[in-house]
BATI-370105 format. One record per residue (C-alpha): residue number from 1; residue in three letters; y, x, z. Coordinates in Angstrom, 1 decimal, decimal comma, padded with zeros to 4 digits, always signed. Layout:
<sites>
- NUM ALA Y X Z $
...
</sites>
This chain:
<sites>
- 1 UNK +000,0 +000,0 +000,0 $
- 2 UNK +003,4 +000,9 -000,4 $
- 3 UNK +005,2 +001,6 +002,7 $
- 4 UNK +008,4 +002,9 +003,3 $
- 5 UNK +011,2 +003,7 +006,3 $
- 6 UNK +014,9 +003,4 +006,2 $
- 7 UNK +017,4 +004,5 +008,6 $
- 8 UNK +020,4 +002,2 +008,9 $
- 9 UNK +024,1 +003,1 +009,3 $
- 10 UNK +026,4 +000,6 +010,9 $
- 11 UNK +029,2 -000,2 +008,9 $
- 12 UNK +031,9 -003,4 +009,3 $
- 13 UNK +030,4 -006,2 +006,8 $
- 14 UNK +033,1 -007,3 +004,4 $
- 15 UNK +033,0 -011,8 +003,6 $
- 16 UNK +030,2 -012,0 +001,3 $
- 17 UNK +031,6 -013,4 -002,4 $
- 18 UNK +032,9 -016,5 -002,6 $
- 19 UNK +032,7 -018,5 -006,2 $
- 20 UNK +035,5 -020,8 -006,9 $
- 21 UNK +035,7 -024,1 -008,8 $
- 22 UNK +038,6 -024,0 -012,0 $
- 23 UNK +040,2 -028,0 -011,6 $
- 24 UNK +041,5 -027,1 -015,4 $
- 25 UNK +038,3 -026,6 -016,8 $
- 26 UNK +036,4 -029,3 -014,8 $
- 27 UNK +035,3 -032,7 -015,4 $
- 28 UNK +033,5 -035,4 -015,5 $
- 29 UNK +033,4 -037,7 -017,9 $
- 30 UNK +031,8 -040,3 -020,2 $
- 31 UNK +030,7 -039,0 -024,3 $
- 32 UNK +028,7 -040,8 -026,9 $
- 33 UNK +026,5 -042,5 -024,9 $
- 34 UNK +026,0 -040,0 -022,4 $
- 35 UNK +027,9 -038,3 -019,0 $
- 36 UNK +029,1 -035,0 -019,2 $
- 37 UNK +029,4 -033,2 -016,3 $
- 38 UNK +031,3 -029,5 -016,7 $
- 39 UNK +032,6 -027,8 -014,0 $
- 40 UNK +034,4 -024,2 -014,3 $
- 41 UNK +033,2 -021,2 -012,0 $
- 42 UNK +034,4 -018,0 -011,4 $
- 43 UNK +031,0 -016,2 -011,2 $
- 44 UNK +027,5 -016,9 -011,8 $
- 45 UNK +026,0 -019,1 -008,9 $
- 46 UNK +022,5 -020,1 -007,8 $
- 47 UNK +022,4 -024,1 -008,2 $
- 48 UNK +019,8 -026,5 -008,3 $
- 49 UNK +020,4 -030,6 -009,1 $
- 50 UNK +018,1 -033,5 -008,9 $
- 51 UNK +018,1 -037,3 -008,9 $
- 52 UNK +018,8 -039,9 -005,3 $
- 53 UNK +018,2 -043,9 -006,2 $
- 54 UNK +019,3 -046,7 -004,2 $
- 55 UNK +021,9 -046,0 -004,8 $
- 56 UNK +021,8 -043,9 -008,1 $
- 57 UNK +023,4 -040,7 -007,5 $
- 58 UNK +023,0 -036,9 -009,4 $
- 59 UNK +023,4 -034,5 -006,9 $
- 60 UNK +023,9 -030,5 -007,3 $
- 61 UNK +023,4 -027,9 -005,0 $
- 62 UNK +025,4 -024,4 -005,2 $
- 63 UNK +025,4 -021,0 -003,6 $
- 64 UNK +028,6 -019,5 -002,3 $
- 65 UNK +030,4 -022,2 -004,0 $
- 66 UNK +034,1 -023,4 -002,4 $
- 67 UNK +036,1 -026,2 -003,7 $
- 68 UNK +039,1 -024,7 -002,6 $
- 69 UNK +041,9 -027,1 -004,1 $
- 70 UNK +039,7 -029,2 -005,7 $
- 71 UNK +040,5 -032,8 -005,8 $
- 72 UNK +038,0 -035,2 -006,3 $
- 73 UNK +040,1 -037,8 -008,5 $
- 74 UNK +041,5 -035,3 -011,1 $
- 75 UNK +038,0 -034,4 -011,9 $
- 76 UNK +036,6 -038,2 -012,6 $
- 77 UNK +037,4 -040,4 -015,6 $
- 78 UNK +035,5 -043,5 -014,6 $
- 79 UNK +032,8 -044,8 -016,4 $
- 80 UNK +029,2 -044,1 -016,3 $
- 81 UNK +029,8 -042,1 -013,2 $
- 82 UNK +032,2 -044,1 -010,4 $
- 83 UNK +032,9 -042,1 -007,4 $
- 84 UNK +031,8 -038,1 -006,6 $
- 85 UNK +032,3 -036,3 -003,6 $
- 86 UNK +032,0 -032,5 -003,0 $
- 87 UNK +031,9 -030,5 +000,3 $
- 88 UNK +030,0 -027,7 +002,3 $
- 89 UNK +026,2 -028,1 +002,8 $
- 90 UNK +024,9 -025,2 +005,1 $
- 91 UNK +024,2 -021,3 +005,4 $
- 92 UNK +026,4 -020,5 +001,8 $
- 93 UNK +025,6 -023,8 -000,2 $
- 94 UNK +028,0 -026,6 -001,0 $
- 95 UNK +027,0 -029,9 -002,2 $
- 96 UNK +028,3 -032,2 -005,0 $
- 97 UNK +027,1 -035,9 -005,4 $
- 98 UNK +028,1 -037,9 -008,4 $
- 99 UNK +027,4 -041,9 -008,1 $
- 100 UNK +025,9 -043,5 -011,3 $
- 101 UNK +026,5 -046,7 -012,6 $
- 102 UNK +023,7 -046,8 -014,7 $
- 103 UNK +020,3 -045,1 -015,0 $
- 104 UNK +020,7 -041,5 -016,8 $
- 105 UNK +018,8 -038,7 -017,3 $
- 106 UNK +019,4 -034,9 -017,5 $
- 107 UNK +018,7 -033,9 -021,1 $
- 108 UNK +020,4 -030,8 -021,0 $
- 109 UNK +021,7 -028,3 -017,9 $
- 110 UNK +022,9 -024,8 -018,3 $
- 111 UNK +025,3 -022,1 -017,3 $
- 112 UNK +027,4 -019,5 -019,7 $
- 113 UNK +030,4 -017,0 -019,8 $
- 114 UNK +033,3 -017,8 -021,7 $
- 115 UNK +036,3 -016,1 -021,8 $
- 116 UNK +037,9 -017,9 -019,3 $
- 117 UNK +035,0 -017,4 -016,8 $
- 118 UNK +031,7 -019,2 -016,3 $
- 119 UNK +030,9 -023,0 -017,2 $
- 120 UNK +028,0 -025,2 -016,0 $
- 121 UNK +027,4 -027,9 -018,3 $
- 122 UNK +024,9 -030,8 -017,7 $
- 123 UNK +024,3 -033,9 -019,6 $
- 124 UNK +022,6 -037,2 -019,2 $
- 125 UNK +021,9 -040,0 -021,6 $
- 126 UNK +020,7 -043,6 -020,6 $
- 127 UNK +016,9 -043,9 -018,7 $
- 128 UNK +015,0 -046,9 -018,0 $
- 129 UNK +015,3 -048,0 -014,4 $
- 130 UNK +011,8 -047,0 -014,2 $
- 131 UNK +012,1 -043,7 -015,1 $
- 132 UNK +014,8 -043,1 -012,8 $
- 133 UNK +013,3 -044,1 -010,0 $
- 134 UNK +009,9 -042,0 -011,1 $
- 135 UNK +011,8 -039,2 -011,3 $
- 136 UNK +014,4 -039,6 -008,3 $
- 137 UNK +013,7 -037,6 -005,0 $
- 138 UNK +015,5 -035,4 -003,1 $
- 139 UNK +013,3 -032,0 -003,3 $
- 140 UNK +011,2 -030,7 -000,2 $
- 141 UNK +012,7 -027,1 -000,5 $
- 142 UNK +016,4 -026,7 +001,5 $
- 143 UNK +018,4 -024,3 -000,2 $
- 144 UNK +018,4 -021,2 +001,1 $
- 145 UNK +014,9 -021,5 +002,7 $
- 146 UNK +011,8 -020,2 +000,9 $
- 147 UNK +009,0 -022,8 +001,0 $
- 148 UNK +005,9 -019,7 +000,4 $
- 149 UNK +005,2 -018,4 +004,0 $
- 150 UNK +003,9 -014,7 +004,8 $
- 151 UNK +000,5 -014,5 +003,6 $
- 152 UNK -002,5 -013,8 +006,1 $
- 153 UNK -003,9 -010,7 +005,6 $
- 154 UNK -005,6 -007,5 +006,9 $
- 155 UNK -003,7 -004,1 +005,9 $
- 156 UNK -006,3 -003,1 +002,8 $
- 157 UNK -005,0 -007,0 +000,9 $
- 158 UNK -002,5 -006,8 -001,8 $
- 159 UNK -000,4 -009,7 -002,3 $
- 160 UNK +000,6 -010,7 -006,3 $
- 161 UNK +003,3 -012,9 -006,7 $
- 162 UNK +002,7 -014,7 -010,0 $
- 163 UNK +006,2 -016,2 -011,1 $
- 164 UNK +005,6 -018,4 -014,4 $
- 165 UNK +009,3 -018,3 -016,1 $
- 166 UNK +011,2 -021,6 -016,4 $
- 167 UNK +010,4 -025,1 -015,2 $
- 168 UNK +012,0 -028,8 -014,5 $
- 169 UNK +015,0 -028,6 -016,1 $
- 170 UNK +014,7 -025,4 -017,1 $
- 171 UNK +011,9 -025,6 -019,9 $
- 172 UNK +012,3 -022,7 -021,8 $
- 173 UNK +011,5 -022,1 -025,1 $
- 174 UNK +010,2 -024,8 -027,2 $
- 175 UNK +008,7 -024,4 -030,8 $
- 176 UNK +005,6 -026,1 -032,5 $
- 177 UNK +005,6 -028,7 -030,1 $
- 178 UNK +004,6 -025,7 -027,5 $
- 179 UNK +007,0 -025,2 -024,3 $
- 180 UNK +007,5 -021,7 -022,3 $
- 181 UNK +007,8 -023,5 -018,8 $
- 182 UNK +004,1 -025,2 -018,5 $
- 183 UNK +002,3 -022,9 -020,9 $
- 184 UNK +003,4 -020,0 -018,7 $
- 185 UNK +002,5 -022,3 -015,8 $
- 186 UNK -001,3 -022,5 -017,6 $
- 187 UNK -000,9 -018,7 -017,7 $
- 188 UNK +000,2 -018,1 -014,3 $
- 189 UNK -003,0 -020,4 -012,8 $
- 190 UNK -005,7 -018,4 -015,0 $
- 191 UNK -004,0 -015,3 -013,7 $
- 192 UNK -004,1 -016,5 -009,8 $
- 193 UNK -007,8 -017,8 -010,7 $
- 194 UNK -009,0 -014,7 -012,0 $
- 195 UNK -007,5 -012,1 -008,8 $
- 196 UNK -009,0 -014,6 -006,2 $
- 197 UNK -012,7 -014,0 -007,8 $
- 198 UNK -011,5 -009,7 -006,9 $
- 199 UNK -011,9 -008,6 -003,5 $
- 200 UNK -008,8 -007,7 -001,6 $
- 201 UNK -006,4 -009,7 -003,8 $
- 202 UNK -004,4 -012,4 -002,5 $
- 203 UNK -002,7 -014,2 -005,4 $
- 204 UNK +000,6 -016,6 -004,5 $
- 205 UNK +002,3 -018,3 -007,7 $
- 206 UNK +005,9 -018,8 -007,1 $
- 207 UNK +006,2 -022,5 -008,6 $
- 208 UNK +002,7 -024,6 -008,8 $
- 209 UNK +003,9 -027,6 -010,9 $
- 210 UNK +006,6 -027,9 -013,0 $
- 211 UNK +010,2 -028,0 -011,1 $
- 212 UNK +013,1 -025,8 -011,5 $
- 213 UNK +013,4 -022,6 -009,2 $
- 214 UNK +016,6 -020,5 -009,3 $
- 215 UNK +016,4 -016,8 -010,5 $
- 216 UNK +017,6 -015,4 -007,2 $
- 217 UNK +014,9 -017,4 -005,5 $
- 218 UNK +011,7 -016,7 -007,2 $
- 219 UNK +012,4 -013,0 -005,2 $
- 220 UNK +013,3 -014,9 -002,3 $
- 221 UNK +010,0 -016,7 -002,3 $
- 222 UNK +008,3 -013,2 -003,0 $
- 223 UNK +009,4 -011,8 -000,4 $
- 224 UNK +008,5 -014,4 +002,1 $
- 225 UNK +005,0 -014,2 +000,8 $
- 226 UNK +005,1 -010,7 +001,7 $
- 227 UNK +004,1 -009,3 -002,0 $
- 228 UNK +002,9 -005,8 -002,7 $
- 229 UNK +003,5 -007,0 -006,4 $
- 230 UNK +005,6 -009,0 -008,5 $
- 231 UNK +004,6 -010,4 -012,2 $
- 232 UNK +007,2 -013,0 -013,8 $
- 233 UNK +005,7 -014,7 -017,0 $
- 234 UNK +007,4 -015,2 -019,9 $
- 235 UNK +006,9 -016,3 -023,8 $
- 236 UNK +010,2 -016,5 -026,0 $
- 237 UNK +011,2 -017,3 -029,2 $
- 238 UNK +013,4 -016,2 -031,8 $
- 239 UNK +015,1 -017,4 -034,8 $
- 240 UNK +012,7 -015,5 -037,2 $
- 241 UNK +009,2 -015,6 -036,9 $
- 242 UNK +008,2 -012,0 -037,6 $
- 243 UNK +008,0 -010,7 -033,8 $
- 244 UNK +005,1 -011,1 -032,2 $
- 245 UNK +002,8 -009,8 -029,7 $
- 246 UNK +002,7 -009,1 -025,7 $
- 247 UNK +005,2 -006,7 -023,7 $
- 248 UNK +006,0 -005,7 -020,5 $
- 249 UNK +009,5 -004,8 -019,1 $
- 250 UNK +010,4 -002,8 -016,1 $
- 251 UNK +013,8 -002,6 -014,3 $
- 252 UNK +015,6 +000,0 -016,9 $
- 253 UNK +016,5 +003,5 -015,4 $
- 254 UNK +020,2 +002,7 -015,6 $
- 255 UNK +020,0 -001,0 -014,2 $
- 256 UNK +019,7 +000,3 -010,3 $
- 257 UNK +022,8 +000,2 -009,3 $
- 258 UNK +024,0 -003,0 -011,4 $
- 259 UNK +020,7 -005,0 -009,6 $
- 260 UNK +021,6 -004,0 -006,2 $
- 261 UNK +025,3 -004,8 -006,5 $
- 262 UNK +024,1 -008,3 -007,8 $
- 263 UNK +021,3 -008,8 -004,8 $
- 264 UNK +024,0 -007,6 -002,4 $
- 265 UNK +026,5 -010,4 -003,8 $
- 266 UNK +023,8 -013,3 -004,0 $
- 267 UNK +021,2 -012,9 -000,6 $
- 268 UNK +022,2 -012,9 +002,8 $
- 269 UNK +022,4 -009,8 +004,7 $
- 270 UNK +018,3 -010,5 +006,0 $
- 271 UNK +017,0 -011,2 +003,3 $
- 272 UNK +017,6 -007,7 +000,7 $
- 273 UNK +014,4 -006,0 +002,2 $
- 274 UNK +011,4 -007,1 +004,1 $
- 275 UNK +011,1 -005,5 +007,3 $
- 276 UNK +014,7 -004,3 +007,3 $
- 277 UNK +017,5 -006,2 +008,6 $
- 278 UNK +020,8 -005,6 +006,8 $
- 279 UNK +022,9 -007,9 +008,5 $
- 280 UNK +026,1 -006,3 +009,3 $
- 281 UNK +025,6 -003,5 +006,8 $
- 282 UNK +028,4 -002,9 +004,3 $
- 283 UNK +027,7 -003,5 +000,1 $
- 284 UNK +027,8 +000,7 +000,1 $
- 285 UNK +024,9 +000,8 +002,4 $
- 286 UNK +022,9 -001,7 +001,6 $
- 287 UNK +022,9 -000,6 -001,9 $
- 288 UNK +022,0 +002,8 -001,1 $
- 289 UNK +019,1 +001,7 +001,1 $
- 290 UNK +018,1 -000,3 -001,8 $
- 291 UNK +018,2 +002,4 -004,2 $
- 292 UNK +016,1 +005,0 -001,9 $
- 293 UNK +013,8 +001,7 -001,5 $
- 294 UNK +013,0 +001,9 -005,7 $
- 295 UNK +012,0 +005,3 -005,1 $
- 296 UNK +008,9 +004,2 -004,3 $
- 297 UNK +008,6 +001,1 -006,0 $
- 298 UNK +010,4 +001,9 -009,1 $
- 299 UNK +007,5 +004,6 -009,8 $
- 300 UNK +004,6 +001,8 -008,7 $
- 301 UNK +005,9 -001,2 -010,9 $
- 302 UNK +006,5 +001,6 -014,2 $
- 303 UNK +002,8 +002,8 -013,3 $
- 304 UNK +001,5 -000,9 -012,9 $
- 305 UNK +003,3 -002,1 -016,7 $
- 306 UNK +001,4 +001,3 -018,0 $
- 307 UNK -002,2 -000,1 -016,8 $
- 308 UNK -001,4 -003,5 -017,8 $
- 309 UNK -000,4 -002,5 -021,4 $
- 310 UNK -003,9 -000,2 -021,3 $
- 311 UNK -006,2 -003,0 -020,3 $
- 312 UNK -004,0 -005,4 -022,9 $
- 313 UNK -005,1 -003,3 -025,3 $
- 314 UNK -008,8 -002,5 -024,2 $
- 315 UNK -009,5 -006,3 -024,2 $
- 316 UNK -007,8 -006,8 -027,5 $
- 317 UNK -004,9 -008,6 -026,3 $
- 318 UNK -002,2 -008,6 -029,4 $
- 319 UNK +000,2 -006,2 -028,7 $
- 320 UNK +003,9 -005,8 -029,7 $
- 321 UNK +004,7 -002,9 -031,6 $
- 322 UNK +006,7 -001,3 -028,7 $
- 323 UNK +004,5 -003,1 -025,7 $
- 324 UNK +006,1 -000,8 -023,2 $
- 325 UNK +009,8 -002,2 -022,4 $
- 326 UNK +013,1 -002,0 -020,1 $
- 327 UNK +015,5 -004,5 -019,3 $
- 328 UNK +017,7 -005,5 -015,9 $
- 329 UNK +016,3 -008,6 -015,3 $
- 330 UNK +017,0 -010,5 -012,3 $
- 331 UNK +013,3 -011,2 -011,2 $
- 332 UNK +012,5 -007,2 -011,5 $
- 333 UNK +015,9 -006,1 -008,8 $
- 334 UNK +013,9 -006,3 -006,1 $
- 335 UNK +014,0 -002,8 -004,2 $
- 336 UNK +010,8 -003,4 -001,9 $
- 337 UNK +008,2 -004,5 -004,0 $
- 338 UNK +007,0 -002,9 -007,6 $
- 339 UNK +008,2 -005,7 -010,0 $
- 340 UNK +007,2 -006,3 -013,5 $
- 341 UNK +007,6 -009,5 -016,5 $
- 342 UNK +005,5 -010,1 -019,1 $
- 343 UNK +006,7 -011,8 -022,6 $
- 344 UNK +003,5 -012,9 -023,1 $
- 345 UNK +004,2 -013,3 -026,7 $
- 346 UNK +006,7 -015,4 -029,0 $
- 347 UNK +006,8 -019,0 -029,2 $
- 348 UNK +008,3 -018,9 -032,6 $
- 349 UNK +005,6 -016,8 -034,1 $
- 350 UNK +002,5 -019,2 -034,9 $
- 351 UNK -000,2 -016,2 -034,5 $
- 352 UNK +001,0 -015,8 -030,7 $
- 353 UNK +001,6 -019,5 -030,2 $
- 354 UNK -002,2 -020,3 -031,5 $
- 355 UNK -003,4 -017,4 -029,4 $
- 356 UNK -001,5 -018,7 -025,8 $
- 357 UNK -002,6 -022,0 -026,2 $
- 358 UNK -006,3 -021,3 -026,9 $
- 359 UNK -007,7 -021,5 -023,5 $
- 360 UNK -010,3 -018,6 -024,5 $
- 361 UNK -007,8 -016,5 -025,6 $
- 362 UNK -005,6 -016,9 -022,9 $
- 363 UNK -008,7 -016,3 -020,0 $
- 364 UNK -009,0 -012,8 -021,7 $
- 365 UNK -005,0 -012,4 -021,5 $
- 366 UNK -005,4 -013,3 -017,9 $
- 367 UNK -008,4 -011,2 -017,1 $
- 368 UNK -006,7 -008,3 -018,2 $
- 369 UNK -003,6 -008,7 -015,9 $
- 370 UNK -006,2 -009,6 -013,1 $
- 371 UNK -007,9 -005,8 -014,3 $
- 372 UNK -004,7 -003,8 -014,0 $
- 373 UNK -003,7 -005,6 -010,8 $
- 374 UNK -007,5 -004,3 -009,3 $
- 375 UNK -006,9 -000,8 -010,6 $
- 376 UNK -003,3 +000,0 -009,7 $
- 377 UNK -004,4 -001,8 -006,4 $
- 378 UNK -006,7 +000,6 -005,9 $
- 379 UNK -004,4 +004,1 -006,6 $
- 380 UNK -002,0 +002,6 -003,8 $
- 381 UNK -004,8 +002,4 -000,9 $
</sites>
C-alpha cells in the first residue's frame, strides 16, 4: 500500500473563495414552450438540481455560491415559473428554489466560460404530471457529505474506486442511439464484478444507478471509501468518426500545481487528504503538502495506466494509436491516492461503439482492468 507522512506548518487560513451571482446576466424566464433558467457566475461552482412536487418546484444546490445583491424580482419574468427564492443552505452551499406552474422537465443543464465570466444554463420543456411526479424527489445525499463510508478492511485489501463518467442530467455523449452515462455504468459494474472474484480487492463504484454526481465529488466519495486506487470511466465522441480505440490519461507532469490550487479552492480544509487534517492551513501549504503527496502517487497511478495499457493489449482490447495519455482532469487531482481515466473508446466511431456494447467484448475489457488492478496491487504490498 501506499503510505505516506506529512509534517504540517501552521499558517493563518485566508476565507475560502466565494463565487458571486452577475444580476445583469441572470434570469429567468419563459421561451418557446420552455423555462429558461440562466444565471451568471464568477467562477466554476459545484451544483446539483433536482425536482420537489406538491408543490412543483426546481431546486438547485451550489458550492460557495453568495447572492450578494441579488434580488429575487429582477431575476423573474413570470410565467411558467411564479415565485423563486434564493439563500444559504449549510457548510458552503446555498440553495435556490424556483416554483413551477406547470409540470416541466430538465432537457438540458450545463455550465461554460464566456467572456464575461461563467453561465449556468438549464432548460425545461412541458412533462406530464406523471412524469413529474415519477421523477420528483429531493435526493438522499446532503451536499457536502459523501454517501460511500470507509470500507472494512484488513491492511493487505486494496480499495478501487470505480467512477463511471456522467449520469442523471449529465448523460454524456450520445451517438447511435448509444449513451456515455449508463454504458459506462455497464462498464463500471463488470469491472466491480470481475475484482470481487480476486482476493484482496475491494471494489466501490462511485455512482450505482444513473443520477448526477458533481466532478469535485466523485474524489470526495473516493476518499471517504478510503481508495488505494481511482479509475473514472469514460467513452467520448467526436465530430469525425475516424478516432477510435481505448486510452488511458494520467494527471500531466505540468497539471500539479493547477490541480492543487483548484482542490484547495473547491474542498474544505478536512477533506484535501485522508488522514491529514488541513484545516487552518494556508493555500501555500496545503498545496505544497499536496504536491510532496503526488510524489508517491503520481509514480503509482503512471505505473498503474502502463499495466492497464499492457493487459489491454494482451487481451486484445482495441487500442488507440497513442493509448498512453495526459490530461488535468478534475477526477485525477487527487494528491493521496494513484488516480487514473479511461476513454474507453469513441461513441462516434461505430467499430468502438459495436465493441462496448457487446457484453462479450466488454467482459474481456473489464477483465483486463480487473488484471492490472491484481498486478499493480501486488508491486505495492
Amino acid at each position: 500500500m501506499i503510505r505516506f507522512l506529512l509534517a504540517l506548518i501552521l499558517w493563518v487560513t485566508p476565507a475560502m473563495a466565494e463565487i458571486s451571482v452577475d444580476p445583469d446576466r441572470s434570469a429567468v424566464r419563459d421561451g418557446w414552450w420552455r423555462l429558461n433558467v440562466e444565471l451568471g457566475l464568477s467562477d466554476i461552482a459545484p451544483y446539483r438540481l433536482f425536482m420537489l412536487d406538491q408543490p412543483r418546484r426546481l431546486v438547485i444546490d451550489f458550492e460557495q455560491v453568495v447572492w450578494d445583491g441579488v434580488i429575487e424580482a429582477d431575476l423573474l419574468e413570470p410565467g411558467r415559473a411564479t415565485g423563486l427564492r434564493f439563500g444559504p443552505l449549510h457548510d458552503g452551499w446555498s440553495r435556490l428554489v424556483i416554483d413551477l406552474a406547470d409540470p416541466l422537465a430538465v432537457t438540458e443543464a450545463g455550465m461554460r466560460r464566456t467572456d464575461a465570466g461563467v453561465a449556468l444554463s438549464i432548460t425545461l420543456k412541458r412533462a406530464s404530471a406523471g412524469d413529474f411526479a415519477a421523477s420528483a424527489g429531493a435526493p438522499d445525499q446532503v451536499p457536502g457529505q459523501p454517501t460511500l463510508q470507509q470500507q472494512s478492511q484488513t491492511d493487505d485489501t486494496v480499495v478501487v474506486v470505480i467512477d463511471p463518467g456522467h449520469g442523471g442530467i449529465d448523460p454524456g455523449a450520445d451517438r447511435g442511439g448509444v449513451q456515455e452515462a449508463p454504458l459506462m455504468l455497464q462498464l463500471g459494474s463488470d469491472v466491480a464484478a470481475a475484482l470481487e472474484a480476486m482476493p484482496g480487492l475491494t471494489p466501490v463504484l462511485t455512482r450505482d444507478r444513473d443520477h448526477f454526481v458533481p466532478l469535485h465529488m466523485r474524489v470526495s466519495l473516493a476518499r471517504a471509501a478510503g481508495a488505494d486506487l481511482f479509475i473514472s470511466l469514460h467513452a467520448d465522441a467526436l465530430e469525425e468518426d475516424a478516432a477510435e480505440g481505448a486510452s488511458v490519461y494520467t494527471l500531466s507532469g505540468d497539471g500539479g500545481d493547477t490541480a492543487s490550487r483548484r482542490m484547495v479552492e473547491r474542498h474544505e480544509r478536512g477533506d484535501l487528504l485522508s488522514g491529514v487534517d488541513l484545516t487552518g492551513q494556508s493555500d501555500r501549504v496545503a498545496s505544497v503538502l499536496m504536491d510532496l503527496a503526488r510524489q508517491d502517487t503520481g509514480p503509482a497511478g503512471r505505473r498503474f495506466a502502463d499495466l492497464l495499457v499492457q493487459q489491454m493489449r494482451d487481451r486484445g482490447v482495441r487500442l488507440n494509436a497513442r493509448p498512453r495519455r495526459n490530461g488535468q482532469f478534475i477526477v485525477l487531482s487527487a494528491a493521496d491516492f494513484p488516480s487514473v481515466l479511461i476513454e474507453a473508446g469513441f461513441l462516434s466511431n461505430p467499430g468502438d461503439r459495436a465493441r462496448l456494447t457487446d457484453p462479450a467484448t466488454r467482459a474481456v475489457f473489464a477483465q483486463a482492468i480487473a488484471d492490472a488492478v491484481q498486478f499493480w496491487a501486488a508491486e505495492q504490498r
